[in-house]
N, CA, C and O of each residue as an XYZ file, in Angstrom:
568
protein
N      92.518    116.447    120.402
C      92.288    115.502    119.314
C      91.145    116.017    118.435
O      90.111    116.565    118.815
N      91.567    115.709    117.073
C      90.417    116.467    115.898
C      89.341    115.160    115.941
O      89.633    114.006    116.256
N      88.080    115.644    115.556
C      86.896    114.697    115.300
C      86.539    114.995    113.795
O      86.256    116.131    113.415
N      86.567    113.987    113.030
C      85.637    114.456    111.498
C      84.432    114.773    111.750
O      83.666    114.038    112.372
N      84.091    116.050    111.236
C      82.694    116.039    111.606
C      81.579    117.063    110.757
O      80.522    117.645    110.997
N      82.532    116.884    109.615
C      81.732    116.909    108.014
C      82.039    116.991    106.899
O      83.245    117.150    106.713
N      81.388    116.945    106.007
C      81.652    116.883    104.181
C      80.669    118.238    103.785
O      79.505    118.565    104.014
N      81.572    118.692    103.219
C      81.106    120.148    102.924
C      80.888    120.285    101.299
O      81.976    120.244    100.725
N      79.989    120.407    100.578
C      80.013    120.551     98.854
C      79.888    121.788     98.437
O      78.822    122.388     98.574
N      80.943    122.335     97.877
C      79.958    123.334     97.162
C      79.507    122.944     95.760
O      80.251    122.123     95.223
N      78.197    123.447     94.867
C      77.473    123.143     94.081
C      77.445    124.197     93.365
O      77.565    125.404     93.575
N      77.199    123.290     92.151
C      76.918    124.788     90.876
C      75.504    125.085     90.889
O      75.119    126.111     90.327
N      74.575    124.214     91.534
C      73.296    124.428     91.529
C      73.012    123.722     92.375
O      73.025    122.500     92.224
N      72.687    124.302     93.470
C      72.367    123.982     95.203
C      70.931    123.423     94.868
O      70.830    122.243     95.205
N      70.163    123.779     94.482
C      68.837    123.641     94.177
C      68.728    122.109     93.648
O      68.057    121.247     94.216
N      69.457    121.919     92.526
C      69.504    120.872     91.994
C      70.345    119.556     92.982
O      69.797    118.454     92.936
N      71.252    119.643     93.588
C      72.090    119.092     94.715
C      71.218    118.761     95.944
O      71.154    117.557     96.196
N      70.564    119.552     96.723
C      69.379    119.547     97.237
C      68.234    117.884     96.887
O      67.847    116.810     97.347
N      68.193    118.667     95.923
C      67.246    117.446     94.952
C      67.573    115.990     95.143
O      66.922    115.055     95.607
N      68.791    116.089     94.639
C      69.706    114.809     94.300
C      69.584    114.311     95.480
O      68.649    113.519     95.598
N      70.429    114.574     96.712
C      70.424    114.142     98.150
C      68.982    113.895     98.211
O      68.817    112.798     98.745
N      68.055    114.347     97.950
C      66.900    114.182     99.073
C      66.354    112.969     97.955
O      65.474    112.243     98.419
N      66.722    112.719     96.743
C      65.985    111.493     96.064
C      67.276    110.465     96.478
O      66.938    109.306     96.240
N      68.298    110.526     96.885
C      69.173    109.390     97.280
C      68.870    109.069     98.463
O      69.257    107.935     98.744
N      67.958    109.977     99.852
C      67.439    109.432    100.698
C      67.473    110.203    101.879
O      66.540    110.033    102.663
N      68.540    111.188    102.230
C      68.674    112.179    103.066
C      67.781    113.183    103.060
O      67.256    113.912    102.218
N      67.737    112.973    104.629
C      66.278    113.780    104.932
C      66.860    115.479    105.243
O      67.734    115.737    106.071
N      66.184    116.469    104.418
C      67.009    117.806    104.617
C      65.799    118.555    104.236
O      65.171    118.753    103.196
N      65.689    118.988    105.802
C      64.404    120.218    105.776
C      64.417    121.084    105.724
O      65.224    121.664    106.450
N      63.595    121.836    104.881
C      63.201    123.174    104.268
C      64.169    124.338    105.272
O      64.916    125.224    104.858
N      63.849    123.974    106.676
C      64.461    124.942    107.719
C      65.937    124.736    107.917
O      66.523    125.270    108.859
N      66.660    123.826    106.876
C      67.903    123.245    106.837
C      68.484    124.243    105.909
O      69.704    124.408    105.882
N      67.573    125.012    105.041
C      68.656    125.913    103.926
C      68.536    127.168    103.927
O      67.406    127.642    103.808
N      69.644    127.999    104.059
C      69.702    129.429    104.150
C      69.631    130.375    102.586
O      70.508    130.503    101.731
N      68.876    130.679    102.612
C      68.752    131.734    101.008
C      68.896    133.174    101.402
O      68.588    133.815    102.407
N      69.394    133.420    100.413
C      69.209    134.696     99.870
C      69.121    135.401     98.782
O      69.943    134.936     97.992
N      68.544    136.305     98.303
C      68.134    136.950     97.509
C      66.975    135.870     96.818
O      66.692    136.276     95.691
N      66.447    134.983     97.070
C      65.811    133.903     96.571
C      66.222    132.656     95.688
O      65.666    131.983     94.819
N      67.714    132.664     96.449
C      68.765    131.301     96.259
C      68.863    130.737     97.476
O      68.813    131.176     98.625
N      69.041    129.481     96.904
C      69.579    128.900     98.069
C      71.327    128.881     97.912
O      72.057    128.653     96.947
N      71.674    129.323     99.712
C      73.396    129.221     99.199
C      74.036    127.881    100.595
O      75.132    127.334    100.476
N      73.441    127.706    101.339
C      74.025    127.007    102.274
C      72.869    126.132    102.896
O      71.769    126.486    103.322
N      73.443    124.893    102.821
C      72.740    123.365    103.540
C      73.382    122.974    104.894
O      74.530    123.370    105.093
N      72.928    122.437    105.589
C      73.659    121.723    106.647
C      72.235    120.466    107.380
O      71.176    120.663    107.976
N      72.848    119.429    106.992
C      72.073    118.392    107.528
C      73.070    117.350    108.372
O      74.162    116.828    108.148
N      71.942    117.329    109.648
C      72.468    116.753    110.666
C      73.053    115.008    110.661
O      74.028    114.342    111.009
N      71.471    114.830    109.896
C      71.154    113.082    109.524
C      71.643    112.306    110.735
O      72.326    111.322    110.451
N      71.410    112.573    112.193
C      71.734    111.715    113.154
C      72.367    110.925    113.471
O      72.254    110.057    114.336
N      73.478    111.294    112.426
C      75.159    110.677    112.600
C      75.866    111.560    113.162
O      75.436    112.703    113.315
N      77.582    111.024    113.739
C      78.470    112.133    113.832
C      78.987    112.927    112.884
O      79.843    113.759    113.187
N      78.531    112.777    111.583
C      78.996    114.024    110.631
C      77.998    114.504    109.723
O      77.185    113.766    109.166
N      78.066    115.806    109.568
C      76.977    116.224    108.947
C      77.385    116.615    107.049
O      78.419    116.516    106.389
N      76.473    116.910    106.840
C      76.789    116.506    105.336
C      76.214    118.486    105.135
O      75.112    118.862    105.534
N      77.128    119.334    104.538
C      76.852    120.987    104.151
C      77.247    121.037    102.912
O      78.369    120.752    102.493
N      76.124    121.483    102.173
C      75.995    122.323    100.536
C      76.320    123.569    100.464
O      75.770    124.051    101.454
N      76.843    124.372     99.945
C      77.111    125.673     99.993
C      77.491    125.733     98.384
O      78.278    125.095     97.685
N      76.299    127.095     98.065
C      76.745    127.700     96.770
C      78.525    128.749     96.499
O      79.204    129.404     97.290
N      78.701    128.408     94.925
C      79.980    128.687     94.360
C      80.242    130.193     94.681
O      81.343    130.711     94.492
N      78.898    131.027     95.301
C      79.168    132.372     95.071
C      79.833    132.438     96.925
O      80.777    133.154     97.259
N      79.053    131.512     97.888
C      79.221    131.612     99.038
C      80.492    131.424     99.507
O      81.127    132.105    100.313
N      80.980    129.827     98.561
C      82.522    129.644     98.559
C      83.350    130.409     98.200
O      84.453    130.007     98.570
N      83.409    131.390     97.621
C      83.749    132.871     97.596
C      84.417    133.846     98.636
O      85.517    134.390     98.721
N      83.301    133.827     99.368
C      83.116    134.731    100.491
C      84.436    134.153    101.510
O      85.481    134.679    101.895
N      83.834    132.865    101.712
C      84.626    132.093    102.937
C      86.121    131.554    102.628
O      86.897    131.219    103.523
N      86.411    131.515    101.313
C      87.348    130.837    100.730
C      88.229    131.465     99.519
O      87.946    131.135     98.368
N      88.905    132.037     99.679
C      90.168    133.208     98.535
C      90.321    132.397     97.440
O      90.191    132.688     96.251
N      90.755    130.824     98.212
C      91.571    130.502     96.770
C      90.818    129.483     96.254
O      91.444    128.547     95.757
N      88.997    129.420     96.255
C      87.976    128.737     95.617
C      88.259    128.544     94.516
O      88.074    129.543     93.822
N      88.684    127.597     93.929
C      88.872    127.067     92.269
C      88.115    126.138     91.712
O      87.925    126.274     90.504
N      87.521    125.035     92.355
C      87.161    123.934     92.310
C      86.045    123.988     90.909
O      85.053    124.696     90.736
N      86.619    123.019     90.097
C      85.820    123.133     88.937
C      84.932    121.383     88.827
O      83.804    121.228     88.361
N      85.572    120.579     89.232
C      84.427    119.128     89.796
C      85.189    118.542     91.035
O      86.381    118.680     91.313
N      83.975    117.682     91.881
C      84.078    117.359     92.830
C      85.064    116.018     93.161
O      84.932    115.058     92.401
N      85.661    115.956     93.833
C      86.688    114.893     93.730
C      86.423    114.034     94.933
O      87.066    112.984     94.954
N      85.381    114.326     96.223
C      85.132    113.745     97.174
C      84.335    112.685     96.982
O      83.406    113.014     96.245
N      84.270    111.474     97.336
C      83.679    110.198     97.607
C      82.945    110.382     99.127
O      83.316    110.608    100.278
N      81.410    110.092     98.258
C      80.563    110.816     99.803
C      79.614    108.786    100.278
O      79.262    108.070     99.341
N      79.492    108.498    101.209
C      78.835    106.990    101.446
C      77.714    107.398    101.615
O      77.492    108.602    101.746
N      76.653    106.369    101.651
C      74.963    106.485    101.901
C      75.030    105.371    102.278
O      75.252    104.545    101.392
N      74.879    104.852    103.692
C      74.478    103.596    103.566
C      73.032    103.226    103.928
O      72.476    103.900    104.795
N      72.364    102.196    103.331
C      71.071    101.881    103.310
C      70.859    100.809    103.749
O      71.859    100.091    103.777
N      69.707    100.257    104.219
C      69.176     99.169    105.280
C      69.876     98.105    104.752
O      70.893     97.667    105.288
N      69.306     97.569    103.533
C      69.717     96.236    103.074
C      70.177     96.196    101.844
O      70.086     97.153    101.075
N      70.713     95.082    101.550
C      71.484     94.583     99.826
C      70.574     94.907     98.786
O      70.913     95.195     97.638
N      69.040     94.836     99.350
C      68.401     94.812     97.924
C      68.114     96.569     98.137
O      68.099     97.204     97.083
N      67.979     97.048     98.921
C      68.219     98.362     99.165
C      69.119     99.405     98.027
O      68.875    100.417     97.369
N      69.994     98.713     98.193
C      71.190     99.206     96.938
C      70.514     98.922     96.183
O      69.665     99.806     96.304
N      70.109     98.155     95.217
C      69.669     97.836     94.317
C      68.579     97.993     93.777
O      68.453     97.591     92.620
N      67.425     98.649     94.481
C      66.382     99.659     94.274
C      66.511    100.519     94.050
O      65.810    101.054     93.191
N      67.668    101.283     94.809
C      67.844    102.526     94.760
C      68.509    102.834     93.376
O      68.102    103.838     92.791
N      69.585    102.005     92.735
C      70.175    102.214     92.198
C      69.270    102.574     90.797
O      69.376    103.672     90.250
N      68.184    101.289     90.189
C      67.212    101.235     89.541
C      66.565    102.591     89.809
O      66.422    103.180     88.738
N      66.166    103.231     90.748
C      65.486    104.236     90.796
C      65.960    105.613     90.182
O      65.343    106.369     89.432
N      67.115    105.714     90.664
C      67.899    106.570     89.722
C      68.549    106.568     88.576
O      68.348    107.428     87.719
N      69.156    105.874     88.480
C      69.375    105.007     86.704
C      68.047    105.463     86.178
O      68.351    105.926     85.078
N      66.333    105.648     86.366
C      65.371    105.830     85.736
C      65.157    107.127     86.070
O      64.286    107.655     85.379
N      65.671    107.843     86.920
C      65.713    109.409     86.855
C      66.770    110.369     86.203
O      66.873    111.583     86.382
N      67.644    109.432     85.288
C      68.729    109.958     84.510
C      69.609    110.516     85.340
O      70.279    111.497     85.018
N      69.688    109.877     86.594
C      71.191    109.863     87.547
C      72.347    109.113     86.784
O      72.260    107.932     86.447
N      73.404    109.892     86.556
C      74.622    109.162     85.990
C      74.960    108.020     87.109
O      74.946    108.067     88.339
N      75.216    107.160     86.349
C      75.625    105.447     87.186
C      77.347    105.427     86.564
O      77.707    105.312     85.392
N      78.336    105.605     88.001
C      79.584    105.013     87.522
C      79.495    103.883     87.718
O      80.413    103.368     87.079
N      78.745    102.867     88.403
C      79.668    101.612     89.193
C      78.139    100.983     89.620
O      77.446    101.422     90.538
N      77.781     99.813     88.700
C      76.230     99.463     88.991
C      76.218     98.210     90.009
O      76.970     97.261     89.789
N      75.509     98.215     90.927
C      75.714     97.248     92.054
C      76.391     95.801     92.213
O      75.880     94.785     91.741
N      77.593     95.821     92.927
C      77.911     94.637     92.943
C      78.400     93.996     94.418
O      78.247     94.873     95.269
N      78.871     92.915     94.934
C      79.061     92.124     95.768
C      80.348     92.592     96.359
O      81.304     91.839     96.171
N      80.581     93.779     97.095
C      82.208     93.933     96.843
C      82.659     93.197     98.138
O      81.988     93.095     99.165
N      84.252     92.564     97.862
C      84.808     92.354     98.986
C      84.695     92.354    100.445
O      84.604     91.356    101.160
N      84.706     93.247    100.710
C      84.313     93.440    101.527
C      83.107     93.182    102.390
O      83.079     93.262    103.618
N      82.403     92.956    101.821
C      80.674     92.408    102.357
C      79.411     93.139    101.919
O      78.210     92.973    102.134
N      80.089     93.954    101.271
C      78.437     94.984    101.163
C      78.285     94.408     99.757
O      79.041     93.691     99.102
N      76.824     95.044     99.425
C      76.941     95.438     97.869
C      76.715     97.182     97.978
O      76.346     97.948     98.869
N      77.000     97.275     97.055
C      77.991     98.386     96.732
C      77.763     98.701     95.259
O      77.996     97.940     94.319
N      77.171    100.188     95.188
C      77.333    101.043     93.833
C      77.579    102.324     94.052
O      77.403    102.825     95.162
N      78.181    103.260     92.617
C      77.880    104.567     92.918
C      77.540    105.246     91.762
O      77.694    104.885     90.595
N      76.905    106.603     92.344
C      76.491    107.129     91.129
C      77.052    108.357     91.472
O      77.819    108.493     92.426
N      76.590    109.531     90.504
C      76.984    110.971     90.610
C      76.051    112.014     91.236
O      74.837    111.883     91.074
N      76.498    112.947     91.877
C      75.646    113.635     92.075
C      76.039    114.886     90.836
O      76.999    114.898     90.066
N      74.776    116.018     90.996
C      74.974    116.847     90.125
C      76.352    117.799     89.972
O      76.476    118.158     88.801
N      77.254    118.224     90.715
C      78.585    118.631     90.586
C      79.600    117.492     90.492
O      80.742    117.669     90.918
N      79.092    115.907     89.751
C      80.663    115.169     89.439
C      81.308    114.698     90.700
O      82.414    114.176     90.841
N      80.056    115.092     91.923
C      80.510    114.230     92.888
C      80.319    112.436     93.172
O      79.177    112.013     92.994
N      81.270    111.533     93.549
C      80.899    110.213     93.229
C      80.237    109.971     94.872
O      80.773    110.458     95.868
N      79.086    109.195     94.906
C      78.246    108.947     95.943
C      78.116    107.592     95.491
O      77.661    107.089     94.463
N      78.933    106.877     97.130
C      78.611    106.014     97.325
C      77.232    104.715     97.748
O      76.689    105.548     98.473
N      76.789    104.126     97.813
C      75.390    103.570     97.562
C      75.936    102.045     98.547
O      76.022    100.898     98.109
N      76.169    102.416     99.633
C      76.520    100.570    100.513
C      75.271    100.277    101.686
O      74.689    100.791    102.641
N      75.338     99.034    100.829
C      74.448     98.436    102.345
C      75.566     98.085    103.349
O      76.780     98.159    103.157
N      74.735     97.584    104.753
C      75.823     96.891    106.009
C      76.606     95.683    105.197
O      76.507     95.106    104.114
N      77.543     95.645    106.513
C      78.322     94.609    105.909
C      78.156     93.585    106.475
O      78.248     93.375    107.685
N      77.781     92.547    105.272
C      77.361     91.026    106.122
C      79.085     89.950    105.630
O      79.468     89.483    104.558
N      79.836     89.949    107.390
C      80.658     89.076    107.216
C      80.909     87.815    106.236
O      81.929     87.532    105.608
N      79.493     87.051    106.307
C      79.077     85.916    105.690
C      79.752     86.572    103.878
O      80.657     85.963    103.309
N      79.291     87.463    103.445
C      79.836     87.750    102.091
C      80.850     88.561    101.417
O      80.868     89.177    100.352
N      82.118     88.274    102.851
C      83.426     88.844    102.467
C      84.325     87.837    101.827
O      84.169     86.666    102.171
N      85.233     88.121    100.958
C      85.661     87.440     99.822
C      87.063     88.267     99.850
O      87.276     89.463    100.050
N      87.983     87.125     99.561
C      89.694     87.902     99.368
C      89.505     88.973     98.657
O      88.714     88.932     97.715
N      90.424     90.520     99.077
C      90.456     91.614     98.045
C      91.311     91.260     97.101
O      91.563     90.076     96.879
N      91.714     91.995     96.612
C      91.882     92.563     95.132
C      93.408     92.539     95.511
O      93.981     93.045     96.476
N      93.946     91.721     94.348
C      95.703     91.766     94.772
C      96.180     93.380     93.674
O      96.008     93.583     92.472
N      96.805     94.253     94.757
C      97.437     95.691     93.643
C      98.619     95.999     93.756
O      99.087     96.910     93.073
């Protein structure tokens, strides 16, 4: 039996991606990134879950990968954070660091609140607090 057991990005600018993650809240230490030539090309953070979250530069995806094309990111990555107003700090915080905002915090269905923004390769990052039963609400008829 397969286990998920990561989300892999590659980035047009690891450096900048790096950044992003570590101001959305993920803790990723210095001894977490492999450089060379005085780039960084590969991340791997553990974050004390079962899946780890790996950055890898466009030149690296290269190496490992023939038919590397990828021109934006199409993966939906989650963050979840302590509490409701949690989201909603965070969100403010970046919204004021000129983080692109698709989806500005709201009450979703489901129970969380819930936003997302972008990271620097057009990836959409999710922004959920836990889910409090008490504020689940019928979904969405499609």
């Amino acid at each position: 039996m397969a286990r998920f057991a990561q989300i892999n990005l590659v980035a047009h600018d690891v450096e900048k991606t790096i950044a992003f993650y570590r101001l959305v809240g993920i803790d990723i230490p210095e001894d977490a990134i492999w450089r060379s030539n005085g780039h960084a090309h590969h991340v791997v953070t553990h974050g004390g879950g079962e899946v780890d979250l790996e950055i890898d530069s466009r030149k690296l995806a290269h190496v490992y990968n023939q038919g590397f094309a990828a021109e934006r990111g199409r993966v939906m990555i989650g963050v979840e954070l302590k509490s409701r107003a949690a989201v909603d700090a965070l969100w403010e915080m970046l919204i004021n660091e000129s983080i692109q905002g698709l989806q500005p915090p709201f009450d979703a269905f489901w129970g969380a609140r819930y936003a997302i923004v972008e990271d620097p390769d057009g990836n959409p990052v999710g922004l959920t607090s836990p889910v409090d039963p008490a504020m689940r609400s019928p979904g969405p008829v499609l």
